[in-house]
C-alpha positions as CSV (number, residue, x, y, z in Angstrom):
1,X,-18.7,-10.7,-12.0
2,X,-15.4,-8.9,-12.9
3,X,-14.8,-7.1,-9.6
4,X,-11.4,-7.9,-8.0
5,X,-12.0,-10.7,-5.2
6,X,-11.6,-9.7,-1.8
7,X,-8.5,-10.3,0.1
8,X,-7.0,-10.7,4.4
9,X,-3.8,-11.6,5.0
10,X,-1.8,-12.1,8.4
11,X,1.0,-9.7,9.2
12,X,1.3,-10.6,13.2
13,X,2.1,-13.2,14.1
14,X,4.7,-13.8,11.2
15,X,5.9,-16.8,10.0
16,X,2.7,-19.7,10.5
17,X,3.3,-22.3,8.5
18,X,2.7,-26.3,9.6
19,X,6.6,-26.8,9.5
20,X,7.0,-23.1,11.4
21,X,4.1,-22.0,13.3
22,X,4.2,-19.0,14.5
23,X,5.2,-19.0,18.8
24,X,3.6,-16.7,21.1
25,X,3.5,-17.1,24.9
26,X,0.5,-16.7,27.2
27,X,-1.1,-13.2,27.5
28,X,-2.7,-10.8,25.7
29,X,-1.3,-11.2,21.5
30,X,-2.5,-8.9,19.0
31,X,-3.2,-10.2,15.6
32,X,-3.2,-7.8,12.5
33,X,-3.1,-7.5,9.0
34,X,-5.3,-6.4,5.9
35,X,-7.6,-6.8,3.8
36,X,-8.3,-5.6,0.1
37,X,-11.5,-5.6,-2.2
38,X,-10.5,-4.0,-6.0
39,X,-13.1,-1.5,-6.2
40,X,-15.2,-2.5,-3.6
41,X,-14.1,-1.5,0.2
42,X,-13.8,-3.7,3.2
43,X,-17.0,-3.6,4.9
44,X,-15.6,-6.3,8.0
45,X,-13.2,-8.8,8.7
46,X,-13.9,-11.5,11.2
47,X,-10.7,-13.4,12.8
48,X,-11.4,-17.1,13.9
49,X,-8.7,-19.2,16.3
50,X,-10.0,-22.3,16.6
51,X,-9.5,-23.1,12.4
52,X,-13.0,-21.6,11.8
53,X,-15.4,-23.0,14.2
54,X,-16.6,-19.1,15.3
55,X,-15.7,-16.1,14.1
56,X,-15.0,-12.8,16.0
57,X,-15.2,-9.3,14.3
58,X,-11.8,-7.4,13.9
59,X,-11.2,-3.9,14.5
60,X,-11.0,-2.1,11.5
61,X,-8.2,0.9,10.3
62,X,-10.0,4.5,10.1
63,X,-8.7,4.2,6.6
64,X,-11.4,3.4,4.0
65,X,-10.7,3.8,0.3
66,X,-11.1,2.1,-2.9
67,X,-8.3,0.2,-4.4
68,X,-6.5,0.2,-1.0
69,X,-5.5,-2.1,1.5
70,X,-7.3,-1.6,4.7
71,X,-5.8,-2.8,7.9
72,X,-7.5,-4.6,11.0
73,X,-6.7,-6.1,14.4
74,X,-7.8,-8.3,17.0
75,X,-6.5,-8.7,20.5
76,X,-6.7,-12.3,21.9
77,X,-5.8,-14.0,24.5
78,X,-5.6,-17.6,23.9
79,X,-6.9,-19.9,26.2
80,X,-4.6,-22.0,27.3
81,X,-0.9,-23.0,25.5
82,X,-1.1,-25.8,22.7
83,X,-1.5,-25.5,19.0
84,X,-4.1,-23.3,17.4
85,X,-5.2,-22.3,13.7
86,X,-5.5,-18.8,13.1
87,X,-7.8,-17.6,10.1
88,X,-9.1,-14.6,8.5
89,X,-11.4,-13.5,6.5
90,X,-12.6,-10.3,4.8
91,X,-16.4,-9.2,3.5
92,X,-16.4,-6.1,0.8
93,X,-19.0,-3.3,0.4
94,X,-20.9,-5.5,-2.2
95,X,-21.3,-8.2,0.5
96,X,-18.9,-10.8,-0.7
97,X,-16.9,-12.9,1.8
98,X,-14.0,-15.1,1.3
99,X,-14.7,-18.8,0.6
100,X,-12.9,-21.6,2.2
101,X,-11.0,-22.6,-0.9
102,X,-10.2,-20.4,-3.9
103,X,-11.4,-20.9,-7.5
104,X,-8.6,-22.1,-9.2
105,X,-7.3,-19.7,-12.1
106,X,-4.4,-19.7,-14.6
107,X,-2.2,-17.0,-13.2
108,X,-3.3,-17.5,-9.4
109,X,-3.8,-13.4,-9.6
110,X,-7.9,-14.7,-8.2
111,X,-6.7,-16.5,-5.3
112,X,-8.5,-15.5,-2.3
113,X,-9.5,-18.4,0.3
114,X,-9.2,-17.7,3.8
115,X,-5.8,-17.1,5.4
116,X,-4.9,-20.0,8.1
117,X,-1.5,-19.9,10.0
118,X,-0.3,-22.2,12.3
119,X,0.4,-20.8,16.2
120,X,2.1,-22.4,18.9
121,X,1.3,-20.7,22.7
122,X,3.6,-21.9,24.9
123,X,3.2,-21.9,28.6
């Protein structure tokens, strides 16, 4: 298969790393990014925040085109505060999803596994 592989990423909340998690506080928080699929388009991105258990489908941008980043977003209101893991992932027009871990390849230009960041909610 030599279509590009498809693509989310995280661009609220920022930061998310183990050492950083991103820090919200209780209430309504809307997560956003994008997604991208080469050639293909994004046909739905699904936003999980409880590190993948279940998956919820994100909203997606009105714009749809070929060799273009498409945003998405998802209002959620988390529970309760503590830690979370956020995640993402995209599906393409030709039906292929993000996996869990990434092939590896030389350059890194294929990765693609599922975006996780780390979220703090704090009371």
């Amino acid at each position: 298969d030599l279509a590009m592989p498809v693509k989310s990423i995280f661009t609220s909340p920022g930061g998310g790393t183990a050492a950083n998690p991103a820090r919200m506080r209780m209430g309504k928080v809307a997560l956003a990014g994008f997604a991208w699929a080469g050639e293909n388009r994004i046909a739905r991105v699904e936003v999980s925040t409880d590190g993948g258990a279940r998956w919820l489908d994100a909203t997606l941008g009105k714009e749809d085109f070929r060799f273009a980043w498409r945003q998405w977003r998802h209002e959620w209101t988390p529970p309760g505060a503590g830690y979370f893991t956020l995640c993402v992932r995209a599906t393409d027009s030709a039906g292929r999803t993000q996996p869990i871990e990434a092939a590896w390849n030389p350059s890194g230009y294929l990765w693609n596994s599922i975006e996780r960041i780390a979220a703090v909610v704090e009371a």
